[in-house]
Backbone as a chain_set.jsonl record, in Angstrom:
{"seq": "XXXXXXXXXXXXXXXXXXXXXXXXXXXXXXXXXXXXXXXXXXXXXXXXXXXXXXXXXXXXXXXXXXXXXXXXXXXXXXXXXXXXXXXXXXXX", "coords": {"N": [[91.594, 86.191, 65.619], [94.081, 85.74, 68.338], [95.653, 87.843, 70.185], [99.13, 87.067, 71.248], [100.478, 85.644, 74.288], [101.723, 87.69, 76.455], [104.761, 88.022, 77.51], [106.611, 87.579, 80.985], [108.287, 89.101, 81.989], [107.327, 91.274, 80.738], [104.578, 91.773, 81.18], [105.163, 91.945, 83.94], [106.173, 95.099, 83.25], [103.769, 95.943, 82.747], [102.041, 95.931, 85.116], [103.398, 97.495, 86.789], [102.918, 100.216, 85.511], [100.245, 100.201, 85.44], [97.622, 102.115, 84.867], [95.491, 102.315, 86.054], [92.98, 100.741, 88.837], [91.932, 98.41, 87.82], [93.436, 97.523, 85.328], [95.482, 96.619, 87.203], [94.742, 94.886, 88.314], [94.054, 93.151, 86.442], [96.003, 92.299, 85.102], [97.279, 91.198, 87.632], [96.424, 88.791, 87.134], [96.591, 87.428, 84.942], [99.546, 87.098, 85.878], [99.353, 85.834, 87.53], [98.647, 83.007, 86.465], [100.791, 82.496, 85.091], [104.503, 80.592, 85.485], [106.397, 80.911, 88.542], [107.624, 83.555, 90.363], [109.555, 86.497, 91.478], [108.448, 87.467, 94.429], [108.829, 90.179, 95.559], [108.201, 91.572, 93.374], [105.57, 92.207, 93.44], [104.916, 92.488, 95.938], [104.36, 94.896, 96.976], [101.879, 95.733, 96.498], [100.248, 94.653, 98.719], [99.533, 96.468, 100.578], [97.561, 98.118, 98.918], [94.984, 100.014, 98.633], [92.37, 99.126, 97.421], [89.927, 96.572, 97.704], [89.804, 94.743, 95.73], [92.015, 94.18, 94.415], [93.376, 93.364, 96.082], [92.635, 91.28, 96.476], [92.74, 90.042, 94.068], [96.09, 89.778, 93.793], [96.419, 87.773, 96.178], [95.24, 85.469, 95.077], [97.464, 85.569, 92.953], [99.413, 85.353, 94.272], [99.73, 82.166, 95.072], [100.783, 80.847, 93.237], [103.473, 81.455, 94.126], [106.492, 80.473, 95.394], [108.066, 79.962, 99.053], [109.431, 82.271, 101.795], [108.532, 84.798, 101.982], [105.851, 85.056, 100.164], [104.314, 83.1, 101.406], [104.296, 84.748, 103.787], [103.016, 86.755, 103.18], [100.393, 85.921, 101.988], [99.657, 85.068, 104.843], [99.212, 87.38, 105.738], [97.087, 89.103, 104.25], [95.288, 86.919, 104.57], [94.266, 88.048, 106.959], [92.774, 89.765, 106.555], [91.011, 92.958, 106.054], [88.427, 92.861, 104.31], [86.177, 90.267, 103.733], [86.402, 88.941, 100.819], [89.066, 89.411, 100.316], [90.445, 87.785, 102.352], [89.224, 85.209, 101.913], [90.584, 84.89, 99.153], [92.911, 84.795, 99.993], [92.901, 82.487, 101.711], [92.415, 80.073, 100.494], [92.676, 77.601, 98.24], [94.448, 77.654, 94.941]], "CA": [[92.934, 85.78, 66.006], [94.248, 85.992, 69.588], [96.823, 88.09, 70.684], [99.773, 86.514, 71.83], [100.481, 85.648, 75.51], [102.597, 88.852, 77.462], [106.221, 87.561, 78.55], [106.343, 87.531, 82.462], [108.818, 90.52, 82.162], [106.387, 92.417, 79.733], [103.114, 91.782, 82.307], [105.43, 93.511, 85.08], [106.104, 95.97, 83.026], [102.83, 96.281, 82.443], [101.989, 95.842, 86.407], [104.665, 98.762, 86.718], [102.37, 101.186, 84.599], [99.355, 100.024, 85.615], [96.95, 102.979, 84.532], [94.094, 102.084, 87.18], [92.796, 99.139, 89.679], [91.503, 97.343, 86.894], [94.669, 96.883, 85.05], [96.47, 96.405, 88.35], [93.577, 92.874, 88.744], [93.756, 91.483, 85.271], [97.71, 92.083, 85.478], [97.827, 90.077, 88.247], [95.53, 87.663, 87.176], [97.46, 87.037, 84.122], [100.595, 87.126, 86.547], [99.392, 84.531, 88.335], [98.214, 82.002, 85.247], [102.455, 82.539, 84.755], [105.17, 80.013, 86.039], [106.351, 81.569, 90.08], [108.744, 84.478, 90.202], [109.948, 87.169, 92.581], [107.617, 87.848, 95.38], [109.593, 91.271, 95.422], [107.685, 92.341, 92.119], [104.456, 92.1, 93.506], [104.608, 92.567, 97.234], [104.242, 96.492, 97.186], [100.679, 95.492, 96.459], [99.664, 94.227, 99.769], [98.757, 98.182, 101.054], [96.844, 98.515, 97.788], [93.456, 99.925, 99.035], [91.264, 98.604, 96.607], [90.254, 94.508, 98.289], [89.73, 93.911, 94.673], [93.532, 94.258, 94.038], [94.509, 92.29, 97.139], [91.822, 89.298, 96.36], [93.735, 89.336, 93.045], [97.099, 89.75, 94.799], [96.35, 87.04, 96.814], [95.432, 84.716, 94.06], [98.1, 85.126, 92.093], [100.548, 84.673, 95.113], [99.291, 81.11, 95.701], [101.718, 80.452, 92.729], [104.287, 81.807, 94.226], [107.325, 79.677, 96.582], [109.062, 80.763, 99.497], [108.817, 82.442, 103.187], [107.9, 85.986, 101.362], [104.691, 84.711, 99.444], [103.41, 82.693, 102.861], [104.112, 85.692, 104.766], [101.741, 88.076, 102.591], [99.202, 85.213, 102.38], [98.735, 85.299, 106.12], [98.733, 89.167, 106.177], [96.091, 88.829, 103.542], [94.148, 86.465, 105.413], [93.583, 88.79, 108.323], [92.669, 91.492, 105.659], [89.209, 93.375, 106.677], [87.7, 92.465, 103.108], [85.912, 89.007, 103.503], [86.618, 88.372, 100.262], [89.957, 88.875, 100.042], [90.716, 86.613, 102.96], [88.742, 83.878, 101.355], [91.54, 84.326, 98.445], [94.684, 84.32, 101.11], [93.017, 81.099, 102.223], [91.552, 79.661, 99.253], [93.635, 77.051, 97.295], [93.881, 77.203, 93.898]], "C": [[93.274, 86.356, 67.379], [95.796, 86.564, 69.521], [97.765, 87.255, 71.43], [100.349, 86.745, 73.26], [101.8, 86.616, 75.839], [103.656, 87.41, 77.89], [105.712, 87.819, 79.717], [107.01, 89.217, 82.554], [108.123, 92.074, 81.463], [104.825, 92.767, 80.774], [103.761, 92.501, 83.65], [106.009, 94.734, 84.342], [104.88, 96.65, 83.594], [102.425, 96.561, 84.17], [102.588, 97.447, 86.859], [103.722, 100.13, 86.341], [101.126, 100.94, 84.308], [98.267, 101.69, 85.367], [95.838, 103.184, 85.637], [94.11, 100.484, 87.756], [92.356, 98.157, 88.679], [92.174, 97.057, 86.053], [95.925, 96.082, 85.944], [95.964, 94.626, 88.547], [94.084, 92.369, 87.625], [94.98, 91.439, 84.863], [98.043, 90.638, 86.715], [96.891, 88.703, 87.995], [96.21, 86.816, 86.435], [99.253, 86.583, 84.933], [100.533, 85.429, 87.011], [99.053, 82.927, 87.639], [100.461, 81.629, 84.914], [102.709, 81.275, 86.005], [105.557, 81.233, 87.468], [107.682, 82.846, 89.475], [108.947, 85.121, 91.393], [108.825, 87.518, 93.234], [107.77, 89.752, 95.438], [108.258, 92.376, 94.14], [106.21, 92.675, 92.307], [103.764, 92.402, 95.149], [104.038, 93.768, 97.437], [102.648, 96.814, 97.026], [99.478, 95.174, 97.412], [98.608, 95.6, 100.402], [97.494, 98.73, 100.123], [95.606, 98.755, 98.462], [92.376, 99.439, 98.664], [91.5, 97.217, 97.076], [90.259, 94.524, 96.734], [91.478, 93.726, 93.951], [93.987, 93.197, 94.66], [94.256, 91.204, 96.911], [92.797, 89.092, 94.695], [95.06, 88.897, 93.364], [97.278, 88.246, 95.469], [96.33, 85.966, 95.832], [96.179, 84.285, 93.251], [99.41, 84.636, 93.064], [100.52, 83.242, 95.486], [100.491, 80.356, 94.776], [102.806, 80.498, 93.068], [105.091, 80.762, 95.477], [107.612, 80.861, 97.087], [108.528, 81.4, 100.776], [107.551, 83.608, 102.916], [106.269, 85.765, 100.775], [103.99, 83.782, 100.873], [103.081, 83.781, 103.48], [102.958, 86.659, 104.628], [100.672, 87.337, 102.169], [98.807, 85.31, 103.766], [98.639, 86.797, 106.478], [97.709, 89.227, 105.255], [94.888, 87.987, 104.083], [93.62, 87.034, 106.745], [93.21, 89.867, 107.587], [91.203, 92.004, 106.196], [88.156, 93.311, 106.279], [87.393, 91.166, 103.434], [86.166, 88.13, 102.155], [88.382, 88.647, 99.51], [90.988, 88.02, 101.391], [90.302, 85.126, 102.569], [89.983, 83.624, 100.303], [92.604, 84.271, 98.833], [94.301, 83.23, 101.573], [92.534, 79.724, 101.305], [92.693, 78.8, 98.149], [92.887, 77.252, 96.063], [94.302, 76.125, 92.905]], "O": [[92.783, 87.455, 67.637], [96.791, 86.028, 69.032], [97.243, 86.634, 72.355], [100.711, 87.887, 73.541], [102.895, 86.222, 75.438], [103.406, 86.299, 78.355], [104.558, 88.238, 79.801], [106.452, 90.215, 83.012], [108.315, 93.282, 81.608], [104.254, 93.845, 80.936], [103.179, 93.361, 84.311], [106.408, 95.547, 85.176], [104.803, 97.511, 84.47], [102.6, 97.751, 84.432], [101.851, 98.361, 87.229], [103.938, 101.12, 87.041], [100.667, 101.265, 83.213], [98.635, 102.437, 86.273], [95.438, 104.305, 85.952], [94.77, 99.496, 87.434], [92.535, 96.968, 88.945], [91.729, 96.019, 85.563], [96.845, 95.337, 85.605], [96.593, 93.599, 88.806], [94.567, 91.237, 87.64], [95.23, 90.463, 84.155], [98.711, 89.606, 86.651], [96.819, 87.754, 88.775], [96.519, 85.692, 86.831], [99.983, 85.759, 84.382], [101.221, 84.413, 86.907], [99.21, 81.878, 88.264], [101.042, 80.591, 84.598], [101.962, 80.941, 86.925], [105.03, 82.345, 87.415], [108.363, 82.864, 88.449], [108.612, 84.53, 92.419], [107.996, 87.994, 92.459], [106.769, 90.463, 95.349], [107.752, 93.494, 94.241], [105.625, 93.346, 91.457], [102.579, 92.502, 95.468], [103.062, 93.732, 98.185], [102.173, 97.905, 97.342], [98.273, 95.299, 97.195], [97.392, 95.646, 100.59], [96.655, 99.552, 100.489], [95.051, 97.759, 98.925], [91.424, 99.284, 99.429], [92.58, 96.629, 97.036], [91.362, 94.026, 96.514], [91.756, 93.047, 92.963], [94.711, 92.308, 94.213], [95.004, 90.228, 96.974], [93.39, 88.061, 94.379], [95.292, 87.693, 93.255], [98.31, 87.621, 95.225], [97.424, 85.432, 95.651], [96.092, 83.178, 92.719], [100.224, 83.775, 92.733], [101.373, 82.972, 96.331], [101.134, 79.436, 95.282], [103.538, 79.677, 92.516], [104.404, 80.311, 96.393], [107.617, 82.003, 96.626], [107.335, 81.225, 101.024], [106.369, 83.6, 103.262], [105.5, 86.634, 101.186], [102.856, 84.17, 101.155], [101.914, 84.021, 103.792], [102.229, 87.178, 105.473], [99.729, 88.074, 101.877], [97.638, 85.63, 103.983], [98.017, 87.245, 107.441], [96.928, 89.803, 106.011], [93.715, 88.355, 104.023], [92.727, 86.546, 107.437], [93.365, 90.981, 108.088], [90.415, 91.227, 106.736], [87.108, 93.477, 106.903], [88.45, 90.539, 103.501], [86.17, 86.9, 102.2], [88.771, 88.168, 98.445], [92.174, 87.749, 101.203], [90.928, 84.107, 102.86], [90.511, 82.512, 100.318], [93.455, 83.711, 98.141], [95.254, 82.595, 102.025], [92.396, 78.564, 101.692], [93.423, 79.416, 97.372], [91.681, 77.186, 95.827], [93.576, 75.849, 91.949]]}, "num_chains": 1, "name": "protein.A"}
């Protein structure tokens, strides 16, 4: 039996109280499988040192409307990680 799907407000919790980079990814991965929300909740992520954060980051912002979610796609696409510029330019 499958656990049932995290609310949006329960996955930023969760985001919130992220334990390590690898809850911080499959948070936003799950984030980004979600309908769009505040850019706000997720921006503070951009600095994140780990690319594997930002290429998630990036991914899940593609859902996202608005100037805020463009803006941190093209700061993401100049990132120094090749692969997380591929996911600031990378439709999904």
């Amino acid at each position: 039996m499958n656990d049932p799907e995290l609310t949006k407000p329960q996955l930023l919790e969760k985001l919130r109280n992220a334990a390590d980079d690898e809850d911080l990814i499959v948070t936003l991965y799950d984030l980004g499988r979600r309908s769009r929300g505040d850019v706000a909740d997720v921006a503070y992520l951009v600095d994140n040192p780990n690319p594997e954060v930002r290429s998630a980051l990036a991914w899940a912002l593609h859902r996202y409307r608005g100037t805020e979610a463009r803006q941190l796609l093209t700061r993401l696409a100049t990132d120094p990680d090749p692969e997380v510029r591929n996911a600031a330019t990378k439709r999904r």
